[in-house]
C-alpha positions as CSV (number, residue, x, y, z in Angstrom):
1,X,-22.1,-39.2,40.1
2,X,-20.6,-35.5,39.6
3,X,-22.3,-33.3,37.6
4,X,-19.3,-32.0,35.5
5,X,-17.6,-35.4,35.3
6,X,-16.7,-36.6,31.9
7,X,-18.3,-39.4,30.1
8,X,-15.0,-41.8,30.9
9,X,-15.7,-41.2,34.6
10,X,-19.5,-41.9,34.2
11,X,-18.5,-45.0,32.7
12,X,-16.1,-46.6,35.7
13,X,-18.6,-45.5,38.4
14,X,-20.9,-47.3,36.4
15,X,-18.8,-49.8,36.4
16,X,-17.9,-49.6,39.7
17,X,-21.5,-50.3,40.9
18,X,-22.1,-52.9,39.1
19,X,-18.6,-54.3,40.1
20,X,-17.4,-55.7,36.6
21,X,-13.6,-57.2,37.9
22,X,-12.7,-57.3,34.2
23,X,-12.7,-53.4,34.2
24,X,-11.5,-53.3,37.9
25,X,-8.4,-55.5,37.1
26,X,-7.5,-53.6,34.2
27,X,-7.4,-50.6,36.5
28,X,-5.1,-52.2,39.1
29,X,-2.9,-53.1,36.3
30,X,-2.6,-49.3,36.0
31,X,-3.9,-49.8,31.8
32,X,-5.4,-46.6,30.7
33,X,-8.7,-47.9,29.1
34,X,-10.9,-45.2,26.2
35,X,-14.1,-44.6,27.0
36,X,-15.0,-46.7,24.1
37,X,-13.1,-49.9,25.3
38,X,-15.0,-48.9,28.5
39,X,-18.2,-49.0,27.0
40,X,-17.3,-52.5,24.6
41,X,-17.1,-54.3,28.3
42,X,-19.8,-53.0,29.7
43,X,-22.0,-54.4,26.6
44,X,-20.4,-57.7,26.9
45,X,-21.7,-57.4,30.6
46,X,-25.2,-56.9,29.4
47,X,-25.0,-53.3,31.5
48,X,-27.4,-50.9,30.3
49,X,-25.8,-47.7,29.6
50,X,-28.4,-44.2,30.2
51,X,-29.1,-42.3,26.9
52,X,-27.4,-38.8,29.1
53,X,-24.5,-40.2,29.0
54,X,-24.7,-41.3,24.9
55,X,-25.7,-37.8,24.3
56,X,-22.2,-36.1,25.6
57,X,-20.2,-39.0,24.1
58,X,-21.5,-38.2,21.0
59,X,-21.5,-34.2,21.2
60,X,-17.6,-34.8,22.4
61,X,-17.1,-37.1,19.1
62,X,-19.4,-36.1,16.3
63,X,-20.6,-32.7,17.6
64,X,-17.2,-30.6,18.0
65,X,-15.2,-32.8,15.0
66,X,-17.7,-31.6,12.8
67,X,-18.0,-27.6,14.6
68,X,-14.0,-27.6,13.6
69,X,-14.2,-28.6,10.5
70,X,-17.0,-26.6,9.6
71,X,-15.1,-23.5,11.2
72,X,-11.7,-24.7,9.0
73,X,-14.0,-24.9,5.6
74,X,-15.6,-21.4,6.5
75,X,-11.6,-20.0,7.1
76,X,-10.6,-21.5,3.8
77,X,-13.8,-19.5,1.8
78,X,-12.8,-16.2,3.9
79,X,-9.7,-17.1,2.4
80,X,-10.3,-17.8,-1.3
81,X,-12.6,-14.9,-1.1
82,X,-9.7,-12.6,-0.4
83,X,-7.2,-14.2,-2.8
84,X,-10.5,-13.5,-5.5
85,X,-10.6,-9.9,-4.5
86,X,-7.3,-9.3,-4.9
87,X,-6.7,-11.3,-8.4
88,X,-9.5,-9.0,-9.4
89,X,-8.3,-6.1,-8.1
90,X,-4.9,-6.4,-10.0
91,X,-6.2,-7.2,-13.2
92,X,-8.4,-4.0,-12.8
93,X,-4.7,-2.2,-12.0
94,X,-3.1,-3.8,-15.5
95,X,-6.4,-3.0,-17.7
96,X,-6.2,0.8,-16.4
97,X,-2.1,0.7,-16.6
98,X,-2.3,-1.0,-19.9
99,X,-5.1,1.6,-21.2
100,X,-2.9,4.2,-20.0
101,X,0.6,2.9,-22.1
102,X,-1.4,2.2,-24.8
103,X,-2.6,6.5,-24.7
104,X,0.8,7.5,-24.1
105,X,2.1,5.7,-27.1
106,X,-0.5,6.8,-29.5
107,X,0.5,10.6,-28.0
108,X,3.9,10.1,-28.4
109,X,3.7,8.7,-32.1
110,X,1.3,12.1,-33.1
111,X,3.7,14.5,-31.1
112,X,6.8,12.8,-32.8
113,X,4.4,13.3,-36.4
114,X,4.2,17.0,-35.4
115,X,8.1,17.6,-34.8
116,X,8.4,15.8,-38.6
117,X,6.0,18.1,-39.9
118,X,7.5,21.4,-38.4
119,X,10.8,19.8,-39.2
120,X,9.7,19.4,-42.9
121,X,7.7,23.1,-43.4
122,X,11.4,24.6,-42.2
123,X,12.4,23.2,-45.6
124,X,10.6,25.8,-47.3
125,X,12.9,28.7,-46.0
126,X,16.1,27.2,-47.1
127,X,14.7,26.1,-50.8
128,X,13.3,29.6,-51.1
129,X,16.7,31.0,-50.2
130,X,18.5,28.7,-52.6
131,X,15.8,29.7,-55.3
132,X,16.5,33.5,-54.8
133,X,19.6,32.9,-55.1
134,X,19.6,31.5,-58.3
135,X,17.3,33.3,-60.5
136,X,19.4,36.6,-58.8
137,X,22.5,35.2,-60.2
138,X,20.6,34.0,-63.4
139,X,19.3,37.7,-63.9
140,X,22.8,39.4,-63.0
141,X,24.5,37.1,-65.7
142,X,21.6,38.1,-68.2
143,X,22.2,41.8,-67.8
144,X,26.0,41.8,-68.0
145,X,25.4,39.7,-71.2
146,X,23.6,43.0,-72.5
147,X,25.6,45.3,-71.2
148,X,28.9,43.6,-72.7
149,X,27.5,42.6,-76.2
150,X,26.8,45.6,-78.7
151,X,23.4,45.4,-79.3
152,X,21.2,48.1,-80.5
153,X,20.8,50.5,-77.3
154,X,16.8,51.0,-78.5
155,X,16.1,47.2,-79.0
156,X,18.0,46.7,-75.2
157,X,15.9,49.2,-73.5
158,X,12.6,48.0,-74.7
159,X,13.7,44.5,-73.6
160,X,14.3,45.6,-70.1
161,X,11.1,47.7,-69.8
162,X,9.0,44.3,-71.2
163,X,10.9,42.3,-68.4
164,X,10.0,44.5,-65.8
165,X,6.3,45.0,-66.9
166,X,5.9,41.3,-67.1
167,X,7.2,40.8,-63.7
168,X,4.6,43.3,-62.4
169,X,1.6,42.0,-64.3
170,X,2.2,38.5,-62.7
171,X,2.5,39.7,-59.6
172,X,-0.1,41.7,-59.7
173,X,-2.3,38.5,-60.8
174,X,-1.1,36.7,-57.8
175,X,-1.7,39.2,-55.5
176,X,-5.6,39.1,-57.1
177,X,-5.9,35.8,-56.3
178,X,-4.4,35.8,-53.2
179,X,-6.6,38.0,-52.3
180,X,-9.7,36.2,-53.4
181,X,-8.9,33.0,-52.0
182,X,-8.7,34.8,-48.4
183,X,-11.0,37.7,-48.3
184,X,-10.7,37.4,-44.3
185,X,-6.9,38.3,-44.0
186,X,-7.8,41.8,-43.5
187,X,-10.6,40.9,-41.0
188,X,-8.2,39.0,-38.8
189,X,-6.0,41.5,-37.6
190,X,-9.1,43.6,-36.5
191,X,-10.0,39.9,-35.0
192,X,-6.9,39.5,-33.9
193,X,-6.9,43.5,-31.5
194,X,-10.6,42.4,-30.7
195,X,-8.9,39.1,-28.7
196,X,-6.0,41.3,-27.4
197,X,-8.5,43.5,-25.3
198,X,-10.9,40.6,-24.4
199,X,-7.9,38.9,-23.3
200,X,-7.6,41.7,-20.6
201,X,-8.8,39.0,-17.8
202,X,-6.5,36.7,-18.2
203,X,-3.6,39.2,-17.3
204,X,-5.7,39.9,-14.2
205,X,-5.9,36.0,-13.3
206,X,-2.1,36.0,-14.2
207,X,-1.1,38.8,-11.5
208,X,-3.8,37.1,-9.0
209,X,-1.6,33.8,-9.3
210,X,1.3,36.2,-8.7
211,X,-0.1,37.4,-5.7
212,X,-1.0,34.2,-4.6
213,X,2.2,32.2,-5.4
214,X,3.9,35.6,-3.4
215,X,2.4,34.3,-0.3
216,X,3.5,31.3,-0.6
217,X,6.4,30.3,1.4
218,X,8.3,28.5,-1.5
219,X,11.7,28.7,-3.9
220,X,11.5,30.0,-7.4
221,X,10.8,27.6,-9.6
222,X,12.9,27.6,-12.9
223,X,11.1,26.1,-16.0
224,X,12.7,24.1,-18.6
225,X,11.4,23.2,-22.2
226,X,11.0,19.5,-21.8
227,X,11.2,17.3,-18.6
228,X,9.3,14.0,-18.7
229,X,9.8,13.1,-15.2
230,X,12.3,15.1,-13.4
231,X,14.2,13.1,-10.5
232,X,14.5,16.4,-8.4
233,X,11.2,17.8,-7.9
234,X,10.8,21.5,-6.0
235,X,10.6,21.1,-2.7
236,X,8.8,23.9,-0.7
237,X,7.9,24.5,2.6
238,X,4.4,24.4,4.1
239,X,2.7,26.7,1.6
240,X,-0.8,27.5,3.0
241,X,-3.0,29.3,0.3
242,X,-4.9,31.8,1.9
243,X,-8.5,32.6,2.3
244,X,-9.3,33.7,-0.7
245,X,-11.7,33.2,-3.6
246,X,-9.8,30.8,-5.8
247,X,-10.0,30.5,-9.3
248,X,-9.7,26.5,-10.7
249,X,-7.6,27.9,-13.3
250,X,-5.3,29.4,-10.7
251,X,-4.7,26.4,-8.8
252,X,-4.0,24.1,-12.1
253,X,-1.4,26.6,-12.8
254,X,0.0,26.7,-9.6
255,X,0.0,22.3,-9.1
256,X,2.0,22.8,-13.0
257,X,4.2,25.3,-11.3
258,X,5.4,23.3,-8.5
259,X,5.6,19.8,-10.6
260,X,2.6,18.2,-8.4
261,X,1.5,15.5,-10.3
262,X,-0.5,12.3,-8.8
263,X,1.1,9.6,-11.1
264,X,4.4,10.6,-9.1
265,X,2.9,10.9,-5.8
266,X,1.6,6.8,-6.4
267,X,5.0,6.2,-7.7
268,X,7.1,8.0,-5.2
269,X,4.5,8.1,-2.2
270,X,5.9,11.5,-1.5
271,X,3.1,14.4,-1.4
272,X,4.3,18.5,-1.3
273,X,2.7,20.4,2.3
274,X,0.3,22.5,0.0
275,X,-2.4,23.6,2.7
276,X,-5.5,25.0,0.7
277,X,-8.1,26.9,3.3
278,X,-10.7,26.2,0.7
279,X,-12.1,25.1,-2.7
280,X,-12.3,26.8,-5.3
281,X,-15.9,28.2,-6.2
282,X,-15.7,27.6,-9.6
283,X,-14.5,23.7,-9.6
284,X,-17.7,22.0,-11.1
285,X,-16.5,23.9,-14.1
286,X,-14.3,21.9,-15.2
287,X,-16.1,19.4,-18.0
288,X,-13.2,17.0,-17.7
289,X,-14.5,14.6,-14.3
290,X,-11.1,12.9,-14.3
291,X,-9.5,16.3,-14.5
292,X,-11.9,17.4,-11.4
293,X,-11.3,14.2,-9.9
294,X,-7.7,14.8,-9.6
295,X,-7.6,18.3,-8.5
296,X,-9.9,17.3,-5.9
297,X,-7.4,15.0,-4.7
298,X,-4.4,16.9,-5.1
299,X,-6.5,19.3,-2.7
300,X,-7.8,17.1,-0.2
301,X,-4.6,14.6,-0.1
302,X,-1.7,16.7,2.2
303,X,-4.1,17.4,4.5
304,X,-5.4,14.0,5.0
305,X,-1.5,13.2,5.2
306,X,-0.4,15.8,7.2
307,X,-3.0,14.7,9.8
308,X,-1.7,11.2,10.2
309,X,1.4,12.4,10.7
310,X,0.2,14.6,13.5
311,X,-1.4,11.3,14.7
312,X,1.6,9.0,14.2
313,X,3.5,11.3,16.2
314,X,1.7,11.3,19.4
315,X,1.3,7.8,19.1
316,X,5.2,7.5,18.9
317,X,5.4,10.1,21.8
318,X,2.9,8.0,24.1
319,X,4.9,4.6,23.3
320,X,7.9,6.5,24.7
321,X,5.9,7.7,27.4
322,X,4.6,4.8,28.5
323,X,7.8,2.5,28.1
324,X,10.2,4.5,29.8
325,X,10.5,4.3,34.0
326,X,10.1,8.1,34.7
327,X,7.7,10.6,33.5
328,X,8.4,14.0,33.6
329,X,5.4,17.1,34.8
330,X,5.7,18.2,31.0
331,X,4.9,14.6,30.3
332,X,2.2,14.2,32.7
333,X,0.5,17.3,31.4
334,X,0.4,15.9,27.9
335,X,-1.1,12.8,29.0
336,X,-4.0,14.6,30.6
337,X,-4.7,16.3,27.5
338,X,-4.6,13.6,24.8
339,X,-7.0,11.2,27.7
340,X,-9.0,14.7,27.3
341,X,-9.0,14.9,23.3
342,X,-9.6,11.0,23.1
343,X,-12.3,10.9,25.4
344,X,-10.7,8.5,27.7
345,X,-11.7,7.5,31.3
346,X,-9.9,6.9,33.9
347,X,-6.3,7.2,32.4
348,X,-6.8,3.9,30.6
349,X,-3.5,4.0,28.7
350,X,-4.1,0.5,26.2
351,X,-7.5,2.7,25.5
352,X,-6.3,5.8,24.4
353,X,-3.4,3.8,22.0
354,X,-6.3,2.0,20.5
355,X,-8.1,5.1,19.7
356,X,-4.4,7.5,19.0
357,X,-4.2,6.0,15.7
358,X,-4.6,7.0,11.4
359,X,-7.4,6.9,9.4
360,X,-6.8,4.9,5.8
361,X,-5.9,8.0,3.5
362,X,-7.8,5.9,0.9
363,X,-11.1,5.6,2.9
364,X,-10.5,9.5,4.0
365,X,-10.2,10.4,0.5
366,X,-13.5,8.0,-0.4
367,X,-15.5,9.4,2.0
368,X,-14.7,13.5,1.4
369,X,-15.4,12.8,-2.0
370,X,-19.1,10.8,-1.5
371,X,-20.6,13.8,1.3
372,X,-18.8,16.5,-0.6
373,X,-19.6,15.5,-4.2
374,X,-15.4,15.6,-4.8
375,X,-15.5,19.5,-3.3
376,X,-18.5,20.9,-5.1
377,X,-21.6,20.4,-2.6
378,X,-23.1,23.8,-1.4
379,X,-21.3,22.4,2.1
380,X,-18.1,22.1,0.8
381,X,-18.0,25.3,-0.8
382,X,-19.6,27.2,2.0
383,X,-18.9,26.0,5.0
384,X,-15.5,24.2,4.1
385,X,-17.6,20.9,5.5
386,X,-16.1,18.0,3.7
387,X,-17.2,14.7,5.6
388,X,-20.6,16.4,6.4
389,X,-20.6,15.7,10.3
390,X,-23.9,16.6,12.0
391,X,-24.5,19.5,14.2
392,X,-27.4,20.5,16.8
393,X,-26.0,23.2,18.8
394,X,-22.7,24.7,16.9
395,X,-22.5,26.4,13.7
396,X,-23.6,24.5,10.5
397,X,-25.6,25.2,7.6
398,X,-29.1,24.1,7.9
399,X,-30.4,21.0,4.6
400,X,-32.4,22.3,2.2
401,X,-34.5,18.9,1.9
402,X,-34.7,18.2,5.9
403,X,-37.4,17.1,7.7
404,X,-39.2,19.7,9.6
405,X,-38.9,17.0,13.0
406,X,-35.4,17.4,12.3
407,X,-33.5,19.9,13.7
408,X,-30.0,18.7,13.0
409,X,-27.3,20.8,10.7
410,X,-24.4,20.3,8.9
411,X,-21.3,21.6,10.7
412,X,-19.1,24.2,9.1
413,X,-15.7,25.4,9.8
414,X,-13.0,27.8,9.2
415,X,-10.5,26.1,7.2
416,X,-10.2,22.7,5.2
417,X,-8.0,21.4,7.4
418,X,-10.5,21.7,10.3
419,X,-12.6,20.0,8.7
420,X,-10.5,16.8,8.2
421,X,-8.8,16.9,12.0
422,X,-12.5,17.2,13.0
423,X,-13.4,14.1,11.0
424,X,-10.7,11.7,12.5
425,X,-11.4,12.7,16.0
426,X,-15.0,11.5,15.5
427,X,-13.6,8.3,13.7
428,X,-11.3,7.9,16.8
429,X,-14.0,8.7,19.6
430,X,-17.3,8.5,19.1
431,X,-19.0,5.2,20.2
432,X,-20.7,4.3,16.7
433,X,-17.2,2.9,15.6
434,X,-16.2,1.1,18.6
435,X,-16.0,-1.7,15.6
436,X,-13.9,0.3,13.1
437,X,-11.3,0.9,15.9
438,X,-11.1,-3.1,17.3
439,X,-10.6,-4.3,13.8
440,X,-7.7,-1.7,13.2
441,X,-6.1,-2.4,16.6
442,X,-6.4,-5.8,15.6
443,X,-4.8,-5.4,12.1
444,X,-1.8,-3.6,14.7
445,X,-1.0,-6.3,16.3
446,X,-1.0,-9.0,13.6
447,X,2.0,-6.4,12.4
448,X,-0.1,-5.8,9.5
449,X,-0.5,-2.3,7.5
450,X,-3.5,-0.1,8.0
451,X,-5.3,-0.4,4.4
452,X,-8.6,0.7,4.1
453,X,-10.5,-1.7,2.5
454,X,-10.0,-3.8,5.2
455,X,-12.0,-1.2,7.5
456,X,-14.6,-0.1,5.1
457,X,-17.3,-2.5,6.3
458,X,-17.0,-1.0,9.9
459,X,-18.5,1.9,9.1
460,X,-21.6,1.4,8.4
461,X,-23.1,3.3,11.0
462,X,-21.8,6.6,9.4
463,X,-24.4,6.8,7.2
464,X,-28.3,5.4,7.1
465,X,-28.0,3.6,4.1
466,X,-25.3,1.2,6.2
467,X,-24.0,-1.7,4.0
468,X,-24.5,0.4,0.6
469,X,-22.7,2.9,1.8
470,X,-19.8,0.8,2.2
471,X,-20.2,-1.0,-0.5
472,X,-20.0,3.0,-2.5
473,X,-16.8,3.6,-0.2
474,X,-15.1,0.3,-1.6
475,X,-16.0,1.1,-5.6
476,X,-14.7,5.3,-5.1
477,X,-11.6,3.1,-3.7
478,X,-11.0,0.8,-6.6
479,X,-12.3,2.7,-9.1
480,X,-9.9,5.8,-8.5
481,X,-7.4,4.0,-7.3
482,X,-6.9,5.5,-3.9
483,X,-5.1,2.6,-2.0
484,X,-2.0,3.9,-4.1
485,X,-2.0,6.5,-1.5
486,X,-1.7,4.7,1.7
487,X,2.1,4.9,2.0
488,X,1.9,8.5,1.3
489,X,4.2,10.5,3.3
490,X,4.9,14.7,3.0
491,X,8.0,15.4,1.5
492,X,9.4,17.5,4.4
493,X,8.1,14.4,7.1
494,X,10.8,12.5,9.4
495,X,10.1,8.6,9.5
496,X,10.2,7.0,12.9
497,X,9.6,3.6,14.0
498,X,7.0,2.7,16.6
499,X,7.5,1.2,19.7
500,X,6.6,-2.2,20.6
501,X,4.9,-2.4,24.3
């Protein structure tokens, strides 16, 4: 008998030597018998069939029946378990967007209370005026009644002098009490020249923002009294701050300047090219954390976007590259240097498309705000280092708590933006997320989008703590919301479609 043979064949050579004709005739008939029928006749034949050949009939029945179904049930829970997730994750979304009505009605009411309070003290004005008005008149009628009648001229004057003199005693009464009541009136303007000169600062900070917004490569921006939500924002150019030390109170001002406001940026998915070369020293400040949540965000977000871009632009280049018959010297020369930059071997072109790809903004934002504490770590701050990438032979800034067998630092660098272009090149070539980058190229070619907590769980080797630290990534994500930023594009950015290879 052959060793690979199924267990049909085993069957007819068994039949075969012992020559059943029943099984032989059925053959010559050219009838296509199961290997169960098979077996039925060589019972009836009192054949004894060997327990190896029982033992793959029953692993080719029972064994791999029972392997697919088991395999269907387990797809079914992946399943469910994703259809969970996400009912959970949108009831999360309509608690925090009902929370959030429910705030801006209660402001609304109270602001529309204020504007019918003001509108009721400018009442006061108008009743005064009409008030004046009519004890002047009153007073004019009562004298020309004097003058006209002929009264005694004695008995007139010492009516007049008793008017006045009443006038001024009462007066002078509630002038007393005035008085009284607020002994502090003649404090406050002393108070009041005290805050003008402490106040002194502020003009400072106010030119400083000057300064800064001066080098900023964007339009005047004209403000109005009231805009809600204005349908043409101010678009600028790409303003890069400059290396300086920034003030928080500065930057709010400069994000209310230029209408930057992340409710529109999840609406719209349209960030400004605001570049900042750093954070500013004086951001865990700020008592608000959903205040110093968002500026960190605002911050971190354009460069995390304009990267991408970078990236989804070279992988658009390469696709054209690669699809069209003739490649140019300039085109060549490129090649070599992305297969440099990607660490690819060989010229292997499916490799370096595999790696030439963006990095979730929602698990870039996660992740710069876990090593950087949201842009307030002594790393951040000094050493613009926001993903905390590890060092041994360039500059960094050495751990206070490390191990004296370690020798490792924390690498710094010039500009924020460094920092982050740094961070995706490691995501994109080093061999600890060989894993991260298959299950994105995978997600690719289903024709699905690049979301991020999809990815999370490959990245457990960025950190020692492994599964908890993605299991932190995933509740920054939900918790702030950050997959509303996925689709996030710069205002000034030019779609383009990507080629299919």
């Amino acid at each position: 008998m052959k060793k690979k043979s199924s267990y049909r064949d085993k069957l007819l050579d068994l039949a075969n030597i012992y020559d059943v004709r029943e099984i032989q005739e059925y053959i010559k008939r050219r009838k296509n018998l199961t290997a169960g029928q098979i077996e039925l006749i060589l019972r009836k034949n009192k054949i004894i069939i060997p327990k190896d050949f029982k033992t793959n009939f029953f692993k080719e029945n029972v064994t791999k029946p029972i392997n697919k179904i088991s395999k269907q049930i387990d797809s079914f829970k992946e399943d469910g378990a994703k259809n969970f997730s996400k009912i959970i994750r949108k009831t999360v979304y309509f608690k925090n967007d009902s929370i959030e009505a429910v705030f801006n009605f209660f402001t609304n009411s109270w602001k529309n209370l204020g504007n019918i309070g003001l509108e009721f003290l400018n009442i006061f004005p108008k009743l005064w005026a009409t008030v004046y008005d009519f004890i002047g008149s009153l007073l004019t009628d009562l004298f020309n009644g004097i003058y006209n009648q002929k009264i005694n001229a004695n008995k007139a004057n010492h009516a007049i002098i008793g008017f006045f003199l009443i006038v001024g005693v009462v007066s002078i009464v509630i002038g007393g009490i005035t008085t009284f009541n607020n002994p502090k009136k003649i404090n406050d303007k002393q108070i009041v020249k005290k805050e003008d000169k402490i106040n002194k600062p502020n003009i400072q900070l106010k030119k400083e923002k000057k300064k800064v917004e001066s080098q900023i490569k964007k339009p005047k921006v004209k403000k109005e009294a009231k805009k809600p939500k204005p349908k043409n924002k101010n678009k600028i150019g790409d303003a890069i701050l400059p290396d300086l030390n920034l003030q928080t109170e500065t930057v709010l001002n400069l994000f209310k300047d230029v209408d930057y406001d992340l409710n529109t940026v999840r609406y719209e998915k349209k960030v400004q090219p605001i570049y900042f070369t750093q954070f500013p020293k004086d951001l865990d400040a700020i008592q608000s954390v959903k205040l110093k949540k968002e500026t960190f965000i605002k911050i971190v977000l354009p460069l995390v976007v304009a990267e991408n871009e970078k990236i989804l632009e070279d992988r658009f280049k390469l696709k054209k590259i690669v699809s069209s018959k003739y490649t140019t010297d300039k085109e060549k020369q490129w090649l070599r240097q992305k297969f440099l930059e990607y660490k690819v071997k060989k010229g292997n072109v499916e490799e370096l498309i595999t790696k030439m790809d963006i990095i979730p903004a929602s698990i870039a934002l996660a992740q710069a705000a876990k090593e950087s504490g949201w842009g307030t770590s002594r790393f951040a701050l000094e050493g613009n280092a926001i993903f905390g990438q590890w060092t041994w032979d360039g500059q960094g800034i050495a751990p206070l708590n490390r191990d004296k067998s370690k020798k490792h630092k924390i690498l710094k660098f010039p500009i924020l933006r460094a920092s982050v272009k740094a961070y995706k090149n490691n995501l994109n070539t080093h061999k600890s997320y060989i894993k991260f980058r298959k299950l994105r190229q995978e997600l690719r070619n289903k024709n699905k989008k690049i979301i991020g907590l999809e990815l999370t769980k490959a990245l457990e080797n960025y950190a020692e703590t492994g599964s908890e630290y993605t299991k932190i990534l995933e509740q920054i994500i939900t918790q702030n919301r950050l997959m509303d930023f996925e689709l996030v594009r710069l205002t000034n950015s030019s779609t383009k479609k990507e080629l299919d290879l």
